[in-house]
C-alpha positions, 0 to 999 in steps of 0.5 A: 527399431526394426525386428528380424526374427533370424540375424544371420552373421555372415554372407559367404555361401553357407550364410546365404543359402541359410539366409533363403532356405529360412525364407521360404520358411517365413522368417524375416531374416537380416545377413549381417557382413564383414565385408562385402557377400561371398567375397572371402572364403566362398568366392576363393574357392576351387568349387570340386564336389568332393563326396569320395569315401577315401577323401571325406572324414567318415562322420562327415559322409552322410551329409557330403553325398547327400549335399552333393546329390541335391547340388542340380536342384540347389543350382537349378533354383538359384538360376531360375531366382537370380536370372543369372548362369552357374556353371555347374558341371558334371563331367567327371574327375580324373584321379591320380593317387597316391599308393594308400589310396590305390588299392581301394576297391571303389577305385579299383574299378575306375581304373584307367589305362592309358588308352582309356586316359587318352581318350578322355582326356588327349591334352593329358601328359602321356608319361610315368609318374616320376617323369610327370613331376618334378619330385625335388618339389613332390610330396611323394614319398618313395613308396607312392615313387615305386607306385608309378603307372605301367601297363598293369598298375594304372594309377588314373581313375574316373570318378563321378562328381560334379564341379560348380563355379564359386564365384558364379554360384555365390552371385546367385546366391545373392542375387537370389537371397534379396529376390527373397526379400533377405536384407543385408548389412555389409561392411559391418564386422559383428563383435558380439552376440547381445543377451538379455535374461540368459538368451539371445537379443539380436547383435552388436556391430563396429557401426550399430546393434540389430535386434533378433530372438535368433542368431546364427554364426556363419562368419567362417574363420572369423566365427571364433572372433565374436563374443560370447563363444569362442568357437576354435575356427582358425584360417587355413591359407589356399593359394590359387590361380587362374589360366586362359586355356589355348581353347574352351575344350582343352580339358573336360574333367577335374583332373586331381593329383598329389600336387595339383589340381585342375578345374575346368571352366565352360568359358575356357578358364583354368583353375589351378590349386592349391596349398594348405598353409597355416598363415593366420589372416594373411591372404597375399599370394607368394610368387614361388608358390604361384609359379610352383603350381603352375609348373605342376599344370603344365606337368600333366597338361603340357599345352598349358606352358603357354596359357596365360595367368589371369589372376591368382589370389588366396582364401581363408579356408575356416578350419577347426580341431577336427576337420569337422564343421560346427553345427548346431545350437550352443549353449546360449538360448537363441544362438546357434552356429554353422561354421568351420566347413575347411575344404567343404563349404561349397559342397556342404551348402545346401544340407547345411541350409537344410538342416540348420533351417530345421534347426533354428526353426524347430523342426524334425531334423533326420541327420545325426548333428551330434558330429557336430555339435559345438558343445564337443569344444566346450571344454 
């Protein structure tokens, strides 16, 4: 029976970018996959590089900025392995925020007026907040409603970040991952972790076993689902659509607000998101769900009433007791995890690559993972 040195469980994005970092650093590595690679959480996602203060949970910036910043080189080896294009943009995110949020000084600067708003984006809506959304549906409370924009209070801001395209990006990814010899096995659930002398063998799967001294558990909200350790990763339900723009250049920036958001692609598609649901494994979409975020599109881009549905679909973020990923070694010798990236997982994929590389490798890792080490749930 063929030997790996790693067997990585799982195939979305984190799984994958593991799968070639641990590669380039000579291990023989087999991606062992529920279902097919990167068709679950990774491909469902919006793809917005979110790495601001006021968004990111404070213990989990470090590695979020410094992910984001390795995110062109990341995309550049991707396309240059898989032959294939990421749409890696980085025009820039138009917030419109809630009242908490608006007096933080990293905003204050990146104000807009509603000149400047125009001429960034001119398809942009052009009223007050309260007649920009429906608020029987809004999640605006009265204070963030007495918040509206004016001439001298602009709730619109710049942001730098950059926006990639999952599902591009995950193709790549696999693509590049077996131009690195990475070997897979798909449609193939792992139901445990085998020991043999109080460390790791290799696994066992619904079809056969594999055989590796190392394990590492990258299999999202289905992390908790393999045996010995129960990691408390749940599903967190995001429903989303897709819209064929009137033209490619009808939006350039990520545009964020409290009901919606939207993302642009190069190729004239709009995506629109998106929900936070507690729903267990359920991933159908939900008509007035759907029809809700489009109405709350086409409140800030008007011309998007006409644009056409192409899709809409749900994923299953994995979430976790504190909106922090688990990363590290567990107590089982040879077992490690990387899992429960919630909202970050596109974002976090590179310094995650990185670093559990270094980890599972033995080597000097310079980030702090105590964060998030699994052994904060051992109890």
């Amino acid at each position: 029976m063929k030997n790996w040195d790693v067997i990585v469980i799982g195939g979305g994005i984190i799984g994958l970018s593991l799968a070639i970092e641990l590669r380039k650093k000579g291990a023989s590595v087999l991606v062992v996959e529920r279902g097919e690679p990167g068709r679950e959480a990774s491909s469902a996602a919006g793809g917005m590089l979110v790495d601001c203060l006021f968004e990111t949970p404070g213990a989990l910036q470090p590695l979020a900025t410094v992910s984001a910043r390795m995110y062109p080189e990341f995309v550049r080896e991707l396309e240059v392995e898989s032959h294939m294009k990421v749409d890696l943009r980085d025009q820039g995110t138009i917030l419109l925020l809630s009242s908490k949020h608006i007096r933080h000084p990293e905003l204050q600067a990146a104000a807009l007026y509603p000149a400047e708003l125009s001429e960034l984006e001119p398809a942009m809506v052009k009223l007050t907040l309260d007649q920009k959304f429906d608020l029987n549906e809004s999640s605006l409370d009265p204070e963030e409603i007495a918040m509206a924009p004016d001439a001298t209070h602009p709730t619109f801001h710049y942001i730098k970040e950059r926006s990639v395209d999952p599902r591009a990006l995950t193709a790549a990814a696999l693509k590049a991952a077996k131009h690195h010899d990475v070997d897979f096995s798909s449609a193939d659930p792992v139901t445990a972790v085998n020991q043999a002398d109080g460390r790791v063998v290799g696994v066992t799967t619904t079809k056969t076993s594999f055989q590796a001294p190392k394990v590492i558990n990258c299999a999202g909200a289905w992390s908790g689902q393999i045996a010995p350790h129960a990691f408390p990763t749940r599903p967190v339900k995001g429903q989303m659509l897709c819209l064929i723009a009137p033209s490619r250049t009808l939006l350039k920036h990520v545009i964020r607000a409290p009901q919606v958001y939207l993302i642009p692609r190069s190729d004239g598609r709009i995506i629109v998101g998106t929900t936070v649901e507690e729903a267990g494994f359920d991933k159908r979409t939900d008509v007035g769900t759907i029809q809700r975020l489009h109405r709350a599109a086409v409140a800030l881009v008007p011309e998007l009433r006409n644009a056409k549905i192409l899709e809409d679909w749900a994923g299953l973020r994995p979430g976790t007791p504190d909106c922090l990923p688990i990363l590290g070694p567990t107590a089982t010798p040879g077992y490690y995890v990387a899992t429960g990236h919630f909202r970050d997982g596109i974002l976090l994929a590179p310094i995650t690559a990185q670093v559990m590389a270094e980890v599972i490798t033995d080597a000097s890792c310079k980030y702090d993972l105590n964060p998030f080490s699994p052994a904060r749930f051992a109890n």
